[in-house]
N, C-alpha and C positions, 0 to 999 in steps of 0.2 A: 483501495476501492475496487472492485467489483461490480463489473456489470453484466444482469443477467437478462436476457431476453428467450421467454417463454410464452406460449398462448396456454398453454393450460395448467390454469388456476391453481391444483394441489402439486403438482409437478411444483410449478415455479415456487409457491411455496416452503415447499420439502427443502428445495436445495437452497433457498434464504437461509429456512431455519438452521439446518444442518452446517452451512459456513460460515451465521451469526454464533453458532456455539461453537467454535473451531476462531474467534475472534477476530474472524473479517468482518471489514464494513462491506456491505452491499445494499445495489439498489437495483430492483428489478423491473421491467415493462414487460408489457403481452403484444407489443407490435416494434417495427422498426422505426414507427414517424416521433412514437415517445421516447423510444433511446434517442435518436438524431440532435432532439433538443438538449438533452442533456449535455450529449458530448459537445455542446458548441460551448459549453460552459467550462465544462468539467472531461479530461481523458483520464478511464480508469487505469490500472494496473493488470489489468484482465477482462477480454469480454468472454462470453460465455453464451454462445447462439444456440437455438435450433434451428434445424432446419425447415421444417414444415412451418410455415408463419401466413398470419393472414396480410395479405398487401405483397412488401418483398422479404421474401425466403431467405434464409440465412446467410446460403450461399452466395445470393446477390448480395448481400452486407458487408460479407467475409470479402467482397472482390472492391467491395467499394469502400471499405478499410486499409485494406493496404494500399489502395492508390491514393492514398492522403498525407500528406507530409506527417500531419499531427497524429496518424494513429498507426502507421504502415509496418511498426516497429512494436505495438505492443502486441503481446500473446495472445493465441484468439485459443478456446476449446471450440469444437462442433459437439453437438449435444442430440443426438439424435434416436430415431427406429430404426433406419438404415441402418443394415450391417455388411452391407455388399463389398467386396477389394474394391469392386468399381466405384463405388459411393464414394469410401472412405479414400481412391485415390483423387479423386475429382475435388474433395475438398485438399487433401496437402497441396496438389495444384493450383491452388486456388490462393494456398498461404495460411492454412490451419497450423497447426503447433501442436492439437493431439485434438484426440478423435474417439469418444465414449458413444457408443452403440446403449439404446434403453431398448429392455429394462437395465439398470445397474444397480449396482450395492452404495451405499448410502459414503461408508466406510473408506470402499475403494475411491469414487468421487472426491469426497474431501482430501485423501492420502494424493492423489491426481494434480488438483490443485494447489496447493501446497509444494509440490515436487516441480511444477513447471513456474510459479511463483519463486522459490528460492531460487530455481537456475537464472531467471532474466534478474533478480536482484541480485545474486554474486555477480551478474557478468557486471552491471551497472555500477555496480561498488570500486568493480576492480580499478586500481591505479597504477598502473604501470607505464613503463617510458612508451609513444609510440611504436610499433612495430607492424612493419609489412613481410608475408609472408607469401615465399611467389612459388611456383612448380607449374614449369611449361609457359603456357601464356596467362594462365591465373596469377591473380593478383590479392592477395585480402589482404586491408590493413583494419589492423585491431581495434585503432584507437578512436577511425570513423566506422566502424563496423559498416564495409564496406566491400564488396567483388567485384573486380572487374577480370572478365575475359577479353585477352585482344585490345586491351584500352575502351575497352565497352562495359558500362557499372551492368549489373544482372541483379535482378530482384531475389533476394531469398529469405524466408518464412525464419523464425528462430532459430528453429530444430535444425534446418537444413544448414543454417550460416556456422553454428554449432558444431556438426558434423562433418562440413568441409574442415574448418578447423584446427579440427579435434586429427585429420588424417593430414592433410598440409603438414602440421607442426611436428609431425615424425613419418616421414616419407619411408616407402621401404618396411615398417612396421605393421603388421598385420594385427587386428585388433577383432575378435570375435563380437559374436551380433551379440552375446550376455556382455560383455565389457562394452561396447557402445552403446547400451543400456544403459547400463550403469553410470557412466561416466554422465551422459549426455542427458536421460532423463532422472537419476541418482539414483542409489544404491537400493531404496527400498520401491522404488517403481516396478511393478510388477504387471507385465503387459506381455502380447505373441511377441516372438523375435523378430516375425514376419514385419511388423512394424517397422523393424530397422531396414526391411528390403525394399518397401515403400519407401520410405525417404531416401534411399540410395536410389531408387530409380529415378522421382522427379529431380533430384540434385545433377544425376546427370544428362538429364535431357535439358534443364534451366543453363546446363553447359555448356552445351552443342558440341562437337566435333572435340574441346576439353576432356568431356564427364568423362572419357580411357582413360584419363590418368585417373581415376578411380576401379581399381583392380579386384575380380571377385577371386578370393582365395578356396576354392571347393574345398567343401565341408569345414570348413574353420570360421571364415568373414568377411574384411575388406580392407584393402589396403592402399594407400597413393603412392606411384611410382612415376 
């Protein structure tokens, strides 16, 4: 399930249609007090905000989603006009997952969703034995998808829990912004690289005095050491 939150009528529309034919369920609202209701019943598998909203704005949703045990964990999209670094950083801070700037392609959208969908349902699926994965004073364990720095948990957004990871589990390994693409948002995601340098920034600030052990490799990518 799918949940979209839009005020304007053919917009919200379009991306119903376009996800009902691509064989998602979805259910859409034009404010946040009608989504609200819902999730007290039902948490979807995906929200799907804009920003601009009449009452509270996206961003206020996005900040008050992940401070909720029941939802702090699923994938959020920002769906916006804003295409500023400053925007789209203010929302990863905030705990967005990905970040489509309108106008967009109909195409691209669907391939978006779908691709951040399959990654939180393989991690979900995955069954394997516990494992805690540590470097310096970090700590992630797998099987709570979990961080702590210092013996302190730290809040992190998918992408970002993903990404620490994804360099954790091969320390010393240098992994270019196309392969962290790829891996992280899959193969056929197709988006700036730039993208991968946002989420390495707020990952290391979400770090404090840690995020060094996340290394920029000039001109190649990034690597934990």
């Amino acid at each position: 399930m799918i949940y979209i939150v839009e005020d304007d009528a053919e917009i919200r529309e379009l991306e119903t249609y376009a996800l009902n034919s691509s064989g998602f369920e979805v259910k859409s609202f034009d404010c946040a007090k009608s989504m609200n209701e819902e999730v007290k019943a039902n948490i979807p598998d995906l929200f799907i905000l804009d920003i601009m909203l009449p009452g509270e704005d996206g961003l206020s949703i996005l900040k008050r989603l992940r401070a909720q045990e029941n939802t702090k964990n699923v994938p959020v999209i920002m769906l916006t006009a804003k295409s500023t670094e400053l925007d789209k950083v203010k929302g990863l801070d905030l705990g967005a997952d990905d970040y489509i700037a309108k106008p967009f392609g109909i195409l691209e959208f669907v391939s978006r969703v779908k691709a951040l969908l399959r990654r939180a349902g393989s991690t979900n699926s995955t069954a394997e034995e516990p494992k805690i994965i540590t470097l310096g004073e970090i700590s992630l364990n797998e099987s709570m998808r979990t961080v702590k720095v210092g013996g302190s948990n730290i809040e992190l957004t998918y992408k970002e829990y993903e990404l620490l990871k994804l360099l954790l589990s091969h320390p010393g390994l240098v992994y270019s912004r196309q392969q962290i693409l790829e891996k992280i948002w899959g193969i056929d995601f197709k988006m700036d690289t730039r993208t991968v340098d946002m989420h390495i920034k707020t990952l290391r600030q979400k770090l404090g005095e840690q995020g060094s052990i996340i290394q920029t490799v000039r001109n190649v990518g990034y690597k934990a050491q």
